[in-house]
N, C-alpha and C positions, 0 to 999 in steps of 0.2 A: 759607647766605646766598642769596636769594633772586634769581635775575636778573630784570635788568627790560627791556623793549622799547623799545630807541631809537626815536626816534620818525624818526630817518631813516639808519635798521638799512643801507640800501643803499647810502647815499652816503657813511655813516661809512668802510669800508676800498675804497669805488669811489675816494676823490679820494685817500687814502691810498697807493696804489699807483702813483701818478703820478708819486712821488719821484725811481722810479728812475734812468732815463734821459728823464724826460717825455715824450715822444712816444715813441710806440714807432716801435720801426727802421724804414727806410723812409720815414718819415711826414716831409713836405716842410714847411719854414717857411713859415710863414702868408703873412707878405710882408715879408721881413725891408727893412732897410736898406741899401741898397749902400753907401752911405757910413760903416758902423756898423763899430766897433772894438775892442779889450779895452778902447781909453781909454775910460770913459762918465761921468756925473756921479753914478756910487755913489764911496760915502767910503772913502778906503783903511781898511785894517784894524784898528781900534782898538789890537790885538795889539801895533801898532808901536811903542808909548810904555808899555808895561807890562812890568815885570819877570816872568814867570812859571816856576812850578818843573815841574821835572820830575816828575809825577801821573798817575797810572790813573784814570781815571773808569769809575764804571759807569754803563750808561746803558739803560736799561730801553726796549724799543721795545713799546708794550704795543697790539699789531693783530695779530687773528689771519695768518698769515701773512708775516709780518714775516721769517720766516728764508728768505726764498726769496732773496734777495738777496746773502744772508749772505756773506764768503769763510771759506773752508777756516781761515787761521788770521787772524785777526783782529785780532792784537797785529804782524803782522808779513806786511808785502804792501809793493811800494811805495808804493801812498796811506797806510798807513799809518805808514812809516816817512816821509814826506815833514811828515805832521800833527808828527811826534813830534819833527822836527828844526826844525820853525820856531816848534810853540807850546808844545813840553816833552806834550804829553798823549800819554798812551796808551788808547785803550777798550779798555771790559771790556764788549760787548754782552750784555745777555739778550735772549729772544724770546718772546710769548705765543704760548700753547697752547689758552688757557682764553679764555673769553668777555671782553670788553674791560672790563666795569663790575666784574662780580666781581670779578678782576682787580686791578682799581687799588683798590677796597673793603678788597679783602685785603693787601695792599704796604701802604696806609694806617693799616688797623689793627693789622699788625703793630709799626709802630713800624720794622721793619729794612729802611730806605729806600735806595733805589741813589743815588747822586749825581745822574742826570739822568731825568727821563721823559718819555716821548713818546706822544701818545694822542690823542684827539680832542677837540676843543673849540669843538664847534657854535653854540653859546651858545642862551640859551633853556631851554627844559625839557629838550635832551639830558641824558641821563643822567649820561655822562663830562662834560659840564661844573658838573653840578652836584655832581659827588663833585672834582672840582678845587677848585670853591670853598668846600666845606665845608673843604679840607684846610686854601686859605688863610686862613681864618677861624681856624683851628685853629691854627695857626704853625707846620706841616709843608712851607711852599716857603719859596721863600730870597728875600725882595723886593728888588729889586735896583733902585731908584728912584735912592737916592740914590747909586750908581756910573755911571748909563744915560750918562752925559756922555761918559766915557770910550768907551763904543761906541757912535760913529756910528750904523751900522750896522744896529742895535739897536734904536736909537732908532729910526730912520727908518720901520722895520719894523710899528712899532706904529702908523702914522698913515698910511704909502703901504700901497695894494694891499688893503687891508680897508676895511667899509664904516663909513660915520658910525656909526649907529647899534649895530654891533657894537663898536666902540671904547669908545663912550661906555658902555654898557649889562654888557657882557662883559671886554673888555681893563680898560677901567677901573672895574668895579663900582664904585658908592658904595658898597656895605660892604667894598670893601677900603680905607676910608679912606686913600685918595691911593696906598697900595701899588700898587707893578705886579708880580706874578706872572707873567704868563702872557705865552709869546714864541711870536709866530703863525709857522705853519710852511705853505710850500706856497705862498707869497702871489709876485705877479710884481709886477717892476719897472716895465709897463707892459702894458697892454690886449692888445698883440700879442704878449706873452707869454702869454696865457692859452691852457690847455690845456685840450682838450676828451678827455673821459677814455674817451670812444667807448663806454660801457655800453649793451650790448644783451643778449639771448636768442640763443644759439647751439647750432645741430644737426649731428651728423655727417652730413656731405655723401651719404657714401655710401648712407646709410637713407634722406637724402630723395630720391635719383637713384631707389634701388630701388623706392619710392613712388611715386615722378612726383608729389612737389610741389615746388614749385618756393618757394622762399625768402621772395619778396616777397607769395605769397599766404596767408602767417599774419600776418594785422596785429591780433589782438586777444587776450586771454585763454583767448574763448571758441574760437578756431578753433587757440590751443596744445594744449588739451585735446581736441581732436577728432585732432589730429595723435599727442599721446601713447597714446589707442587706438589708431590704427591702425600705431604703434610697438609696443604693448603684444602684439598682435594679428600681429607680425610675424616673431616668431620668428629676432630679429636678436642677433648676438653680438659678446663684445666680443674683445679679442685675445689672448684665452687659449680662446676657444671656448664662452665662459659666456654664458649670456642679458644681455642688456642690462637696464638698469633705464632705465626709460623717460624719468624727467626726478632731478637731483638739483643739487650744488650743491658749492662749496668745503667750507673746516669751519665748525662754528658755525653752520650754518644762513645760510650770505654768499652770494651776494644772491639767498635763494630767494626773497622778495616780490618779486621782479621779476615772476615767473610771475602773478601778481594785477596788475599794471600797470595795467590795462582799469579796474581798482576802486579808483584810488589817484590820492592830490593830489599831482602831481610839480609841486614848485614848491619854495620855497624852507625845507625841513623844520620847518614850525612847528609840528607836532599841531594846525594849523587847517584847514577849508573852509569856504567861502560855501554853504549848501543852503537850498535855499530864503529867497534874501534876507536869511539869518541869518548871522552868523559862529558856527559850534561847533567843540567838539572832533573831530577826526578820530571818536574811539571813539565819538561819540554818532549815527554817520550812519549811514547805508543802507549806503554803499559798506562799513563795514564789517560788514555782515552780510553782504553778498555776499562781498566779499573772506574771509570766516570761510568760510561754507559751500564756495566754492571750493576750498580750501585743501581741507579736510575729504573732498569729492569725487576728489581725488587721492589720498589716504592710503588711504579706505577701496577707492576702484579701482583700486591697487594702480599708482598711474602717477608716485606720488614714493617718492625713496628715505624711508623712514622714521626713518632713521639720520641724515639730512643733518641735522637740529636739532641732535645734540650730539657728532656725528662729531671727534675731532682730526684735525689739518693731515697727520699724516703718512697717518689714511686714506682720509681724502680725497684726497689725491694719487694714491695708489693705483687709487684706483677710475679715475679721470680719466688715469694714465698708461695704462691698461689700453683707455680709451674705452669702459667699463661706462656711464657715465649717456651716454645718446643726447641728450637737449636741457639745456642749460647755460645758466643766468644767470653773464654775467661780464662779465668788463671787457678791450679788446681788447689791451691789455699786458702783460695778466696770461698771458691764451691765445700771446701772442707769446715769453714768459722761458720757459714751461712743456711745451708741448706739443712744440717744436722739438728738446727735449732728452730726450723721451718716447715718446710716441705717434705720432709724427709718422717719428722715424728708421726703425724697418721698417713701419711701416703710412701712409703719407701718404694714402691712399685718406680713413683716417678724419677728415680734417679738418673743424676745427669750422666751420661758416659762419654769419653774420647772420640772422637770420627779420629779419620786418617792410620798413617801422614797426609797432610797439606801441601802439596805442591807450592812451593815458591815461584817468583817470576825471574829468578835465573833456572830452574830445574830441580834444584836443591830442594829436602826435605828441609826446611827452617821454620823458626817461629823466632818472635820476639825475645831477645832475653836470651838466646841460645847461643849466639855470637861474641867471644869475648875476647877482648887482649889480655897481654898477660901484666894486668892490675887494668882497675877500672877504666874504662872508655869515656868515663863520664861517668857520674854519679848525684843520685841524691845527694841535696848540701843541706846544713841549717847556717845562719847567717843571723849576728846580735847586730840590731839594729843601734840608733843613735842613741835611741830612745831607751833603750834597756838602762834599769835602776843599777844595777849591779851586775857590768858585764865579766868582771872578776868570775862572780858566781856561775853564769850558763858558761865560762869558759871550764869552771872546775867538774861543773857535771857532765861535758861535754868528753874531759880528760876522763874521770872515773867511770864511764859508760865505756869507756874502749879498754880496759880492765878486765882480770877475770874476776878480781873481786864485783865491779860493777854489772856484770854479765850474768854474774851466778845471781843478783838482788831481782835483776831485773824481767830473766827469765824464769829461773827457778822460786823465787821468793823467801820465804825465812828461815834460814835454819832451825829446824827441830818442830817449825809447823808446816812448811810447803815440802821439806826436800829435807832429805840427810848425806850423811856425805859416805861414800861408800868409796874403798882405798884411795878416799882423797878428792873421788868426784864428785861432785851433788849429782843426786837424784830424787825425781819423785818420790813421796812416799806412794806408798800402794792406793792410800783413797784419795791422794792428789794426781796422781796418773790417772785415775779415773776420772776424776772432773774433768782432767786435762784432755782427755780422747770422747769425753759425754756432755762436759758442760762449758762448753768454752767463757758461755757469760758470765758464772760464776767465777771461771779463773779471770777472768779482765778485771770482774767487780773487786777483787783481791792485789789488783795490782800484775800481776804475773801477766808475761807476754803484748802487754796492752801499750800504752801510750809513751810510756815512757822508755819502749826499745829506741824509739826514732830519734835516739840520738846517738845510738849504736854505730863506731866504726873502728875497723880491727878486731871485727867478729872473730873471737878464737871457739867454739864450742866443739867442732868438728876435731881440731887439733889439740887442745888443750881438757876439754869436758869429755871427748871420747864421743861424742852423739850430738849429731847434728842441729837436734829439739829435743827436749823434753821426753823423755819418752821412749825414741828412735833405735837405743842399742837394746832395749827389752820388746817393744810393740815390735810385728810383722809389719811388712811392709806395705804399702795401701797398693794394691794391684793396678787399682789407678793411675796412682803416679808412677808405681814402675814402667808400666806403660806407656805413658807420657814420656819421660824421660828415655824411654828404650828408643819413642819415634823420634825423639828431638833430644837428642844428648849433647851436651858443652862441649864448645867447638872453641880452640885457643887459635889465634893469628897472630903472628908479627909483623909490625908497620906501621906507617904514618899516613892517617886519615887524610880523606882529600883535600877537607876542610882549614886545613894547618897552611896547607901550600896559597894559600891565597892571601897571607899576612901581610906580602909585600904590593901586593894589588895598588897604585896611588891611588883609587877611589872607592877600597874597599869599604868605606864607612855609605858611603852613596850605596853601592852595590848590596850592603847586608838590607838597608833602607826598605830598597826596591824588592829583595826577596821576599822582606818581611810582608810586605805591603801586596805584591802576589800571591801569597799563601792565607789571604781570607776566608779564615770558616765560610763564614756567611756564604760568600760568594763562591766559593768549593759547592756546598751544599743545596743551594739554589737548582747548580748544576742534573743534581740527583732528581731535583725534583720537577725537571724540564717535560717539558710537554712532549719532545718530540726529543730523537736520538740526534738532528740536527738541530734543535735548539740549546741542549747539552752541550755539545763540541763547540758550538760560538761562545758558551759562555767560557768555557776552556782555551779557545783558541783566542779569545778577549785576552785572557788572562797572559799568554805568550805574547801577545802583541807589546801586553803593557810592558812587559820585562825587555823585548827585543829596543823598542822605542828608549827604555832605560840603559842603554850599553849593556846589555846581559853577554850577548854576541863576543864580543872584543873581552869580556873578563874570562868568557870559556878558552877562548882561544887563549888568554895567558895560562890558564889552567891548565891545558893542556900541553902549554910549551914548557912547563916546569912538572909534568908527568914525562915527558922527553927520559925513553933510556931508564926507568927507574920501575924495579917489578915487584916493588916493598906497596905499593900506592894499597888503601883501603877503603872502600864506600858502603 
């Protein structure tokens, strides 16, 4: 099976990892409420008026990376044992390893479905959301319309904190004839609950001291690549003694396009830009021949790991516990769960720090995840398959995760042993904020923060808890992320994505086909690894041929005749 290239590869497992504890440790409330309280006007738990039995659910969390969260036993922690005594469930977690479309391709076409799944659900031409809704077209999700009544919660979900035009187009397909499948995940109860997920580029500190560059003077693509020679060229090791590899990446190839930033539409992931007074596809532009030869410039000079495309989790880790790759695209909670418990305990010299700002390929300072409308754009979903024993049940943990009763279980953990409640809020005790800022593993092995957020939507903690995480209104703030967030701070728009306008397309089911079917990993990454900078652009200009040959031509030009006069459009 052939993978295909998200079309916003970056921001799929960047907002994904937000689940955990959402702000990472340290990281101060926005500007909560002083007057805010667990009372708030979310609906108690649908859970409450429902008989439910006592069930194991499996529940597939299909994001590379997924198990970093994970606890030790799963079936049996106190969050877990607290799930199991108020709504009968027990989980059965799996974890992806494998690239996220394959993936769910594969689950799909087996036929042997987990009870629940969790994965991405961009809307639009993403990939993961167009293999959700073949499924539901298919009769492989469990539509759960005519139960929603019974979960507030639920309900509420699908209409606060995501945007109009995702609702209408994505949550509510018209071809799902009035079904609802799909339950948005990640979504806040309020504006000041949103998270800014702080994605940047980061360097070991120590390479850049020995350098004498100083952090904030790489702001573009081109001056990373001037930075990875004289990394390459530096004869720098990681903590076993071994040469460094001068730039690489999580597994799966996550978020090596960062590195191409400079050549890239960070906006709101449509596979659109405006070039030249025109709306086209990303793949028909300039930026991505530069962005191609770019890429290709690294591989062939020896300045990215070459492994990072289809590297697994666990050796990626490896390389990254070691502090083998010198420059890192990543996300600053991800460096915050991971390194502390790594590289960081006998080498702290090695710490990862921020470059920039990063130039974008409009001019703009952006990153992934920085862009938002006002309520989600898209979002993580989770989705009860056919096959779920008791879709009742993941519909009622799904209502009491969007709770503040279920929020204070899941983040904070148990009253009177994780957290106490102070005028009304939970917080840490003193030597579980400690674990919480020193032992992340130990807080997951316990339940707190870990697996069982991912079903989190109507995040209140900011508005409701007073503090963003765990933590947040008593810890300083991580200079890091201030930082981060200072270069790339949340950007709200109003409008309707480009992607909506092409509903009426007649052959838009042909047309998403042919996208899909252009936007080949494979075949993307071949490109990078061309012999020559004209062997590169042929396999790119291959790739335009095939889409022009497909009617691409005549869809743009509808697209553009219904951008006609309108200054709301967003890509």
């Amino acid at each position: 099976m052939k993978k295909t290239l998200a079309i916003i590869l970056a921001v799929a497992t960047v907002l994904s990892f937000a689940s955990g504890c959402g702000s990472p440790s340290g990281v101060a409330d926005p500007s909560p409420s002083a007057s805010s309280s667990v009372d708030s006007p979310v609906n108690p738990s649908g859970s409450e008026n429902i008989e439910l039995p006592q069930v194991t659910l499996s529940w597939y969390l299909v994001w590379n990376g997924s198990s970093a969260t994970a606890p030790d036993d799963i079936a049996n922690n106190p969050v877990a044992d607290a799930i199991r005594e108020k709504l009968g469930i027990t989980f059965d977690f799996q974890y992806a390893t494998s690239a996220e479309s394959d993936l769910l391709n594969t689950i799909f076409a087996s036929g042997d479905l987990p009870d629940m799944i969790n994965s991405a659900y961009w809307g639009g031409l993403d990939p993961t959301t167009m293999i959700f809704k073949k499924a539901a077209k298919e009769g492989q999700l469990y539509a759960f319309n005519d139960v929603i009544d019974q979960f507030p919660n639920v309900k509420r979900s699908l209409t606060e904190g995501v945007s109009k035009d995702f609702r209408e187009f994505d949550l509510e397909d018209p071809a799902f004839s009035g079904n609802l499948y799909i339950l948005p995940w990640q979504t806040v109860l309020t504006q000041e609950d949103t998270y800014n997920p702080a994605v940047s580029i980061f360097a070991r500190e120590d390479i850049l001291n020995e350098l004498g560059v100083k952090p904030n003077s790489v702001t573009t693509s081109e001056e990373i690549y001037e930075l990875l020679l004289k990394i390459k060229n530096g004869n720098f090791k990681d903590a076993n003694g071994n040469a460094v590899i001068p730039s690489g990446c999580w597994s799966n190839g996550w978020p090596v396009d960062l590195l191409f930033n400079s050549y890239s539409n960070i906006g709101f992931a449509t596979g659109y830009s405006l070039e030249n007074g025109r709306y086209t596809l990303n793949s028909m532009t300039e930026n991505m021949d530069k962005s191609t030869l770019f890429m290709r410039k690294l591989i062939s000079q020896g300045l990215l790991d070459p492994e990072c495309f289809r590297q697994t989790d666990s050796v990626a880790r490896e390389k990254l516990a070691n502090g083998t790759i010198a420059v890192l695209p990543s996300m600053f909670s991800i460096n915050d769960s991971f390194f502390p418990i790594t590289l960081y305990m006998d080498h702290p010299e090695m710490r990862y720090v921020p470059l920039g700002p990063i130039m974008d390929g409009n001019g703009t300072y952006y990153m992934p995840g920085q862009v938002n409308l006002a309520g989600r754009a898209g979002t993580p979903c989770n989705v009860i398959t056919k096959a779920c024993k008791n879709p009742l049940s993941a519909l009622a943990f799904l209502d009491f995760s969007a709770t503040p009763e279920g929020q204070k279980l899941l983040y904070y953990g148990i009253e009177g042993v994780h957290h106490t409640l102070v005028d009304g809020q939970p917080r840490l005790t003193e030597e579980w904020l400690d674990i919480y800022n020193n032992d992340k593993k130990r807080l997951y092995d316990d339940g707190l923060c870990s697996s069982y957020t991912w079903a989190v939507a109507l995040d209140c903690r900011s508005s409701v808890f007073g503090e963003a995480s765990p933590g947040a209104s008593v810890n300083e703030v991580d200079p890091d992320y201030a930082l981060i967030t200072q270069m790339y701070p949340l950007v709200f728009k109003d409008g309707i994505r480009i992607t909506y306008l092409a509903s009426g397309y007649p052959n838009k089911d042909d047309i998403d086909a042919l996208v899909m079917q252009a936007a080949n990993l494979d075949l993307i990454q071949s490109a990078y690894f061309a012999n020559s900078d004209e062997e590169a652009l042929k396999i790119i200009n291959g790739i335009r041929d095939q889409l022009i040959k497909g009617g691409i031509n005549d869809f743009l030009d509808y697209i553009n005749e219904q951008t006609r006069g309108r200054d709301d459009i967003l890509t």
